[in-house]
C-alpha positions in Angstrom: 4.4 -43.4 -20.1 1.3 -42.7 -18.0 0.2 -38.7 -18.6 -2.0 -39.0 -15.1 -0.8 -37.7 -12.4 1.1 -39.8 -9.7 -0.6 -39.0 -6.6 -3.9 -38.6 -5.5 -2.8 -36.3 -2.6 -1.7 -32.4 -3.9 1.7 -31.4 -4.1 1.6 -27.6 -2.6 3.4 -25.2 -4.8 4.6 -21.8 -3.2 4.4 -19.2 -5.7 6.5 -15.7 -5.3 5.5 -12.7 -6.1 7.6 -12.8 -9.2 6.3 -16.1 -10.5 2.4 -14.1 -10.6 4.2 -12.2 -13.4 5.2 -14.8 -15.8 2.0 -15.5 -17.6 2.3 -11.6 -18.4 6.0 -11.4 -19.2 6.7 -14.8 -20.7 3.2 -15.5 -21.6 3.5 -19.5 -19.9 0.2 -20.5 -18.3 2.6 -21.4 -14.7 -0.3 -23.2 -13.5 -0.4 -25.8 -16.8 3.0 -26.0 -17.1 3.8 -26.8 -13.9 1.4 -29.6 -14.0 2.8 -30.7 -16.7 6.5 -30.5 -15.4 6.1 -32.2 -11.9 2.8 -34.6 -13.7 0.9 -34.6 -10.2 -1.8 -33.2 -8.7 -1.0 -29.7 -7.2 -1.9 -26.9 -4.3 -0.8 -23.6 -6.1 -0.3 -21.6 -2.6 -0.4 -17.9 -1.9 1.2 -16.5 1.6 -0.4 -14.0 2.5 2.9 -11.7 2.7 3.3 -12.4 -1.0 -0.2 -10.7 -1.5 0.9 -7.8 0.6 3.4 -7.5 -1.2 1.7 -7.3 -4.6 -1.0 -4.8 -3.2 1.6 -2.8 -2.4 2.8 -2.6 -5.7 -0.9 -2.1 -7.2 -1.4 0.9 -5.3 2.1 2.8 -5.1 4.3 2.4 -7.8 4.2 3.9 -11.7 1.5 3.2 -13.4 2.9 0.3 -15.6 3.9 -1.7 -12.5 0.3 -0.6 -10.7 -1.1 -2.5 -14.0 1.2 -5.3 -13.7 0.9 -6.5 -10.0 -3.5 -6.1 -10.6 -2.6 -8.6 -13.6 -1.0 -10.8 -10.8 -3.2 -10.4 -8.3 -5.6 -11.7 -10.5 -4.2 -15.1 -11.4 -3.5 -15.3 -7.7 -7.0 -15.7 -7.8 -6.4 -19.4 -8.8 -4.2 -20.4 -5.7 -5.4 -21.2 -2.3 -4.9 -18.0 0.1 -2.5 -19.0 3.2 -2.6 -16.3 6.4 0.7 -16.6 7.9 1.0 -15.3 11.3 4.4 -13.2 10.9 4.7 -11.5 14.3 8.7 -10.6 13.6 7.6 -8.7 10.3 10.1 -10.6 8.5 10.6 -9.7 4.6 8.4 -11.7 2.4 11.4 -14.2 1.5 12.5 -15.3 5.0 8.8 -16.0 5.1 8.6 -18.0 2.2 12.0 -20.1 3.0 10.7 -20.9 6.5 7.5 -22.3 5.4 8.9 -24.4 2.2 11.0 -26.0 5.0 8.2 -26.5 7.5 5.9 -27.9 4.2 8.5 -29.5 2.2 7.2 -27.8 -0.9 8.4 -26.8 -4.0 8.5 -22.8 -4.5 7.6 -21.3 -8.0 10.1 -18.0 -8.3 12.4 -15.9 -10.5 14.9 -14.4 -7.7 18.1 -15.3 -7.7 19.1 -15.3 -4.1 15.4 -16.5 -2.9 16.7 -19.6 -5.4 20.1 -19.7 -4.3 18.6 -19.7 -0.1 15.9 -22.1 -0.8 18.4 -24.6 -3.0 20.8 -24.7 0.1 18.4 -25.5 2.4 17.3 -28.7 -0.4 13.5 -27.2 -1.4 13.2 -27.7 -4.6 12.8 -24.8 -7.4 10.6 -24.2 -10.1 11.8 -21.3 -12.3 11.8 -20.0 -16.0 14.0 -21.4 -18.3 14.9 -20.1 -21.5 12.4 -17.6 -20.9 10.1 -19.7 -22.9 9.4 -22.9 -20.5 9.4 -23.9 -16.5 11.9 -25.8 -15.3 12.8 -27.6 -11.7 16.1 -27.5 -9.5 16.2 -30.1 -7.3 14.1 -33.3 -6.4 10.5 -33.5 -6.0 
């Protein structure tokens, strides 16, 4: 079995807000491992809601959470920053549901329902298993 990756052309990867938090809560590098799960080249993408979001939650929540989202705002850092023109103000999740659809990408998150929406609409899901390891609902 070949351990390069298939395409020459990146895969983007939608990450959630929740997904930022993994390599501090789970300690899994989410950028290796998801390499290693899906064994192609990948886009780790940002929406710019999802960085709202998680300034939000560096600036106005307890102290432990303000510490938290920085931590995740900083491996952001390693995924390429998407301005999404959101007129409507729609939450952060109908955001991320409508462009997974549009891309046909993969999104990286936690949240239940966000899975449960994005899995009946057929976008794949990458998500923590076991809470030791990524894993992927659906096909790629």
């Amino acid at each position: 079995m070949s351990t390069s990756p298939k395409s020459k052309e990146a895969l983007r990867v939608i990450l959630d807000s929740n997904a930022l938090f993994v390599p501090l809560k789970s300690k899994i590098d989410i950028f290796a491992e998801t390499k290693r799960l899906l064994n192609r080249n990948l886009d780790f993408v940002l929406l710019s809601p999802v960085k709202q979001e998680l300034e939000l939650l560096a600036t106005k929540n307890s102290p432990k959470i303000r510490r938290e989202a920085l931590y995740a705002l900083k491996v952001a850092e390693k995924c390429t920053h998407v301005l999404v023109n959101n007129p409507e103000k729609l939450p952060t999740d109908d955001v991320i549901v409508n462009v997974a659809k549009a891309w046909n990408s993969p999104v990286l998150t936690n949240d239940r329902q966000l899975r449960k929406r994005l899995r009946d609409i057929s976008v794949p899901v990458i998500y923590v298993r076991q809470k030791s390891r990524l894993d992927v609902d659906g096909l790629i």
